[in-house]
MARKOLGU-496997 format. One record per residue (C-alpha): x, y, z. Coordinates in steps of 0.001 Angstrom, whole numbers, plus 500000, padded with zeros to 6 digits. Layout:
# residues N
XYZ...
This chain:
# residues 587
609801502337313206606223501526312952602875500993315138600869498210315055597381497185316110596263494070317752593564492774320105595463491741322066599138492074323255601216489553324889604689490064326296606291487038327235605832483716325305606353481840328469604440478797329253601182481137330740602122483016327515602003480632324892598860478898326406597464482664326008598290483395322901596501480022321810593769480571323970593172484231322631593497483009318914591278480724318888588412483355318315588860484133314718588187487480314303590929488877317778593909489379316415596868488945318581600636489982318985602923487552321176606186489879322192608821487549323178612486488668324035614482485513323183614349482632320240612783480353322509608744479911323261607484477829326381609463479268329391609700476479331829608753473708329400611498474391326950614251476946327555614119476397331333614359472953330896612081471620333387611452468520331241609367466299333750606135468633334134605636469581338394602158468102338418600583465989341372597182464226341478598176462073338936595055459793338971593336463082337463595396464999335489594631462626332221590956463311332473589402466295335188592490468420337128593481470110333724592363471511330515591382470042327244594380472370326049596883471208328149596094467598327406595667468268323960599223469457323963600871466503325341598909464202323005600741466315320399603508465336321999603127462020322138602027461552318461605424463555317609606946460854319404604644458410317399605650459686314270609440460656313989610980457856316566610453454423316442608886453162320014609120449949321720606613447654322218606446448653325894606052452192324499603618451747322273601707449698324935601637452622327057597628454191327462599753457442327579602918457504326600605360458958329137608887459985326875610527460157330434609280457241332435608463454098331355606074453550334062602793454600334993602038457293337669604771459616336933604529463047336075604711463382331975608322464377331320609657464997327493612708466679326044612443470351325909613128470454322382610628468305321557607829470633323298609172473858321864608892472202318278604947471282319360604408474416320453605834476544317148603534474206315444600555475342316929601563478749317102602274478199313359598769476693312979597322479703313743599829482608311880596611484217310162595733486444313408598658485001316017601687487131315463604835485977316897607920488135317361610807486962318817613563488541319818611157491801320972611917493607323596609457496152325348611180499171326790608592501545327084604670501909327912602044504588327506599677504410330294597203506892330441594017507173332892594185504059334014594623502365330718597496500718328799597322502708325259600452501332323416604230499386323989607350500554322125609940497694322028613228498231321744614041498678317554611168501435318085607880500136316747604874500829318792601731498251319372599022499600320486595959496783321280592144496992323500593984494666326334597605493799327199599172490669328880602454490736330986603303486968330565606883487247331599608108484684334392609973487848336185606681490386335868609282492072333545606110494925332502605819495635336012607984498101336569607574499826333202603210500345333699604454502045336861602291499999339033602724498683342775604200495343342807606036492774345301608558490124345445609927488304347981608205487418351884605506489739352995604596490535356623602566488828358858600983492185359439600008492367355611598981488828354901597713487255357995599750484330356742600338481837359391603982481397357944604893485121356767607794486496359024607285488753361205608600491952359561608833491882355329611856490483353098611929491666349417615336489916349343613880486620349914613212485219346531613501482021345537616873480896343999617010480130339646618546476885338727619977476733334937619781472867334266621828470657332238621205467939330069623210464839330328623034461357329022623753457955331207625983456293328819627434452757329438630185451996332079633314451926330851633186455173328846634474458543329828632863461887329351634255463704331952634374467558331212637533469832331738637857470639335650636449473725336143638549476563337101636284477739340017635739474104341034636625474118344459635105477713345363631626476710343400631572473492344838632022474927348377629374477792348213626482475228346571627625471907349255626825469426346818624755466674347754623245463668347026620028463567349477617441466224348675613942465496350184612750462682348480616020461942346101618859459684348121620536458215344849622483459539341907621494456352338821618850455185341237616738455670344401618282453961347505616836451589350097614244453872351617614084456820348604611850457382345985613896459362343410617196459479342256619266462696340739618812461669337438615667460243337653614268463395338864614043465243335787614548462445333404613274463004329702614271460144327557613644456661329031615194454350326721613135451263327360610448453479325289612231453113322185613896451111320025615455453695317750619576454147318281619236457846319082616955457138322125618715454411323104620231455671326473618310457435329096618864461299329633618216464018332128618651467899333279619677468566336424617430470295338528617615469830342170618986471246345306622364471430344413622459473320341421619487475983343019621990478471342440623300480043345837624611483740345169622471485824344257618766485294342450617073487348339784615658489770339370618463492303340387616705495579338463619593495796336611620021493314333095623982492989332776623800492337336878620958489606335689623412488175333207626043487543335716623490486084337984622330483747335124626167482787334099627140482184338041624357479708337877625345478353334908628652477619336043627178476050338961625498473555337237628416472746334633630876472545337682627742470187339266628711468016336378632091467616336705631160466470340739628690463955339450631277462464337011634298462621339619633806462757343468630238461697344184630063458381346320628792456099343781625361454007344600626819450931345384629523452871347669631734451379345562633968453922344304633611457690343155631807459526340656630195458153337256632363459294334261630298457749331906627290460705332425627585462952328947626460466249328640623981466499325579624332469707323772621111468914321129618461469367324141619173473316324131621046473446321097623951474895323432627971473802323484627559473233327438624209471758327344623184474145329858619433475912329492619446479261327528617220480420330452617590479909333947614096478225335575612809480946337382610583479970340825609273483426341851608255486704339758607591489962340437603579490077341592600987492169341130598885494559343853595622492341342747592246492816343250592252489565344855595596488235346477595598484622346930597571483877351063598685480923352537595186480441354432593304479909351561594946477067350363596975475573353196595732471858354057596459473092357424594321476123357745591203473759357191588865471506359372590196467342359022588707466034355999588165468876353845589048468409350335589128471486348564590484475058349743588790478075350120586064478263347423586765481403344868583082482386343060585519484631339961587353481181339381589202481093336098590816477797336691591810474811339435595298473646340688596975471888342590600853471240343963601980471571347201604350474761348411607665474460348408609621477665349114613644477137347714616170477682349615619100480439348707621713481265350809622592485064348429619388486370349532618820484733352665615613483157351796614683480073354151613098476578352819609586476141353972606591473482352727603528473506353095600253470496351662597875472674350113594227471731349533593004471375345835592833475197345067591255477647342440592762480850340148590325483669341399590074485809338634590814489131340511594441488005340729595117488102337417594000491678337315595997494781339159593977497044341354595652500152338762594811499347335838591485497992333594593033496749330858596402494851331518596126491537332763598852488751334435599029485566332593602094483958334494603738483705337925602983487536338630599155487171339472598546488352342699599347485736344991602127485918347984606130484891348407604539481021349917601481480867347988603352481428344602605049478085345198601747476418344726601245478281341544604711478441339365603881474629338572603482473492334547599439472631334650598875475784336739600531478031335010599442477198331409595957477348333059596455481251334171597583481698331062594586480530328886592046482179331410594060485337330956593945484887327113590418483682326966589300486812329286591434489100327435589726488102323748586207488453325215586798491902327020587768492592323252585348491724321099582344492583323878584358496402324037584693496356328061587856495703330154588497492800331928588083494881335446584608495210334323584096491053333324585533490678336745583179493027337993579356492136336923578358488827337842576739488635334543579611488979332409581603486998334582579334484023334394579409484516330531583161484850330408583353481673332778581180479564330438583919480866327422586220479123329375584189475446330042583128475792326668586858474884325922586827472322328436588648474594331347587603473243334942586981476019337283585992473763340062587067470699342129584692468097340767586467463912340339583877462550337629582615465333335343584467464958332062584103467466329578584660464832326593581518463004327735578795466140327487580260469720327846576699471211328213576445469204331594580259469492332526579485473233331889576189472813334204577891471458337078581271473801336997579190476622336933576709475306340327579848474058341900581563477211341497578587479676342498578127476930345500574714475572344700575973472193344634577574470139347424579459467284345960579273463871347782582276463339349176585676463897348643585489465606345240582776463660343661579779465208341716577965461616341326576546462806338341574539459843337779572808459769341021568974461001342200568427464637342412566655463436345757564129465967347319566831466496349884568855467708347015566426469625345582565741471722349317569697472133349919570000474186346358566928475914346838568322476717349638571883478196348258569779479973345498567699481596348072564749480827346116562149478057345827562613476636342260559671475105340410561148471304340289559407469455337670557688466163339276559824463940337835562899461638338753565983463698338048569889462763338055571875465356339626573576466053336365570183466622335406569712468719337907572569470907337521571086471858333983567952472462335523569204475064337717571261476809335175568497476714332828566172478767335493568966481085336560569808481888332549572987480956333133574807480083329781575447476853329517575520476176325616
């Protein structure tokens, strides 16, 4: 048994996690600890297997809707791709290659095995002050006065760091700091939520799936796994189906669909490559009927969550053996596709089921600020309005629609909502309890229908590099990151950390960070304290005049006439301008 020191302490290297681990690291002189339970790093990127990234806004997710970091991870990608498989013309064509789809406006989808590989590497990268430990378990934490003073994992060795992360997709540290969290719907009474139910439901929590990866081999070839022994009862309790919102196909969409089953998750397109082991298309499963029906985790108990996770495994391995037998084949020619192999290599498991089950809902924190369905909702807005509810701590920007699972164990009901482009206030990454322990996954502060919005890929590895950036500045400036949250000065500092590394923390279309940070920077930071109207849509129009009309509408905001200089401006000009006479940092 031993104790260590840190910085900073992570638990979880989930997606949030790893993207705060790398965030946190990247000041040389924090050193930081990433805790991780299993073998596996990247939660629902690698050993959840949700291979084709949730993202939407496509047009903008290559260039202003996400972070340098989580674009300079899939260009790792991609130039893994470019150097250990040989691609295709049509791949190598691609402006950005998509492993999944060869096609363009589809969300970037790449086998998980691929991305954990990236991601050791640049956890590797950066061994000098990022610790990894897998296979760590925390069982125990010393909370004194407010404070988080030390973890003790389960072989007995104590860390003991100036600010702790919970990055665990079920909240797992939760329960041990001894704080108030939820899970599940919340009340009407508590939220205000134009959806909540009337009374509260802890039990409704969104089901797991556990995918499975399987290859479309040609026809003619069989595949088809041993019957399972449950069959009939598993197949009953999860109604297997082909429809599911948008999917109506199993190889391919149907006459009035967009997606089909495979297509869904699909992570090796073959018309990409022209290298034999890439040479058919493959998939996990991931959709409605494998959301696994029983029961959903957590259950407070782990051998309870290890049946869960098994049941759901089963599900999807018995969803296999439907696929290749019974389902009405697209032509309605004819049952099930026997030629559909499962592919051990994706997970490195004999079923080629994930060694993690994809988990939709954590536990959440009591935050200081809880993000509800009316600040986001398209539908809680005037006609016209582009972005939701404008957050002055923003850490970050999203945007997905809600989708609330359906699972028939706990009773929870489907429900969908359009959301407005959003923000990540930075009060809900921090619980009301405690000053130095922050969220840096699916547990910030937000509700049972707004978390829906915020479990997706680009969201989540966004709260978990403002979580890791905030926690290595509350560091080496000695405060807590309550009290960067707290002073407007710090928090403007802390928020220019963050564009410094090209992190948007507002809704602007055509401010690039690649073409001048220190104006990027400029007009995040006037968008975000609401100096700056945009105009229209989500446009900045950096390039147009800083017309005296301008100039009177962010006097105006400021409160305070500022001492324009005579001359033509741009508004990106402008922006600088104003920081400049406010002192606030813009490098």
């Amino acid at each position: 048994m031993s104790t260590f020191d840190y910085d900073v302490v992570i638990v979880g290297a989930s997606f949030g996690g790893v993207a705060a681990a790398l965030a946190a690291a990247t000041d040389p002189n924090v050193r930081v600890a990433l805790l991780e339970a299993s073998q596996w790093i990247g939660g629902q990127a690698t050993s959840q297997g949700v291979c084709r990234w949730d993202e939407q806004g496509l047009d903008l997710i290559e260039t202003t809707s996400s972070t340098k970091s989580y674009r300079d991870l899939r260009h790792s990608i991609r130039e893994w791709y470019r150097h250990n498989a040989t691609l295709s013309t049509f791949g190598r064509n691609q402006e950005h290659l998509n492993p999944g789809f060869a096609a363009t406006n589809f969300p970037f989808s790449v086998d998980p095995s691929v991305t954990h590989t990236v991601l050791r590497d640049l956890v590797a990268a950066l061994a000098d002050r990022l610790d990894l430990r897998l296979g760590t378990v925390v069982t125990a934490v010393d909370v004194r006065d407010g404070s988080v003073r030390s973890m003790t994992t389960a072989s007995g060795d104590t860390f003991a760091a100036k600010v702790f992360l919970d990055a665990t997709d079920l909240g797992d540290v939760l329960p041990l700091v001894n704080i108030p969290w939820t899970i599940g719907a919340e009340a009407h009474g508590d939220t205000n939520e134009p959806d909540a139910p009337a009374v509260a439901h802890p039990e409704w929590i969104q089901p797991i799936t556990v995918p499975i990866a399987i290859e479309n081999r040609p026809a003619g070839e069989n595949h088809t796994i041993p019957r399972p022994v449950n069959f009939d009862d598993i197949a009953r309790k999860q109604r297997f189906h082909i429809v599911d919102g948008d999917i109506n196909g199993v190889l391919r969409p149907r006459p009035g669909g967009q997606e089909s089953i495979f297509g869904y998750r699909q992570y090796v397109d073959a018309r990409n490559f022209n290298d034999a082991r890439f040479a058919f298309d493959r998939t996990t499963l991931n959709v409605g009927s494998n959301d696994y029906m029983d029961a959903t985790l957590p259950s407070g108990d782990a051998a309870r969550d290890q049946k869960i996770y098994e049941g759901a495994r089963d599900a999807s391995i018995a969803f296999v053996y439907w696929l290749q037998t019974e389902v009405e084949r697209d032509d309605r020619n004819g049952s099930g596709y026997p030629n559909l192999r499962v592919r051990t290599d994706a997970f490195g498991t004999a079923d080629g089921c994930a060694p993690q089950a994809y988990i939709r809902e954590s536990r959440r924190i009591d935050a200081e600020e809880r993000v509800v369905q009316q600040d986001i909702a398209k539908k809680s807005f005037p006609p016209g309005t582009p972005r939701a509810r404008r957050f002055p701590t923003s850490c970050g920007i999203g945007m997905y629609g809600s989708d609330i699972h359906a699972a028939d164990g706990p009773g929870t009901p489907w429900l969908a909502f359009e959301t407005l482009r959003f923000q990540i206030p930075l009060g809900s990454l921090l619980p009301k309890q405690l000053d130095n322990f922050v969220a840096a996954c699916k547990n910030i502060g937000g509700t049972h229908l707004t978390s829906g919005a915020y479990r997706v890929h680009p969201v989540e590895w966004a709260i978990g590099e403002a979580a890791g950036i905030l926690a290595a500045f509350a560091a080496r400036q000695r405060v807590t990151p309550k009290e960067v949250w707290q002073q407007d000065d710090r928090r403007t500092t802390y928020q220019f950390r963050l564009l410094a590394r090209g992190v948007p923390i507002f809704w602007w279309s055509d401010v690039r960070f690649e073409d001048d940070p220190r104006t990027y920077a400029a007009v995040h930071l006037c968008g975000v304290k609401g100096i700056f109207s945009g105009t229209g849509g989500l446009a900045f129009d950096p390039l147009g005049p800083a017309s005296l009309a301008v100039r009177q509408a962010v006097d105006a905001n400021l409160g305070v006439a500022l001492s324009w200089p005579p001359r033509a401006m741009t508004r990106a000009e402008a922006a600088v301008f104003v920081c400049e006479q406010q002192g606030w940092p813009i490098g």
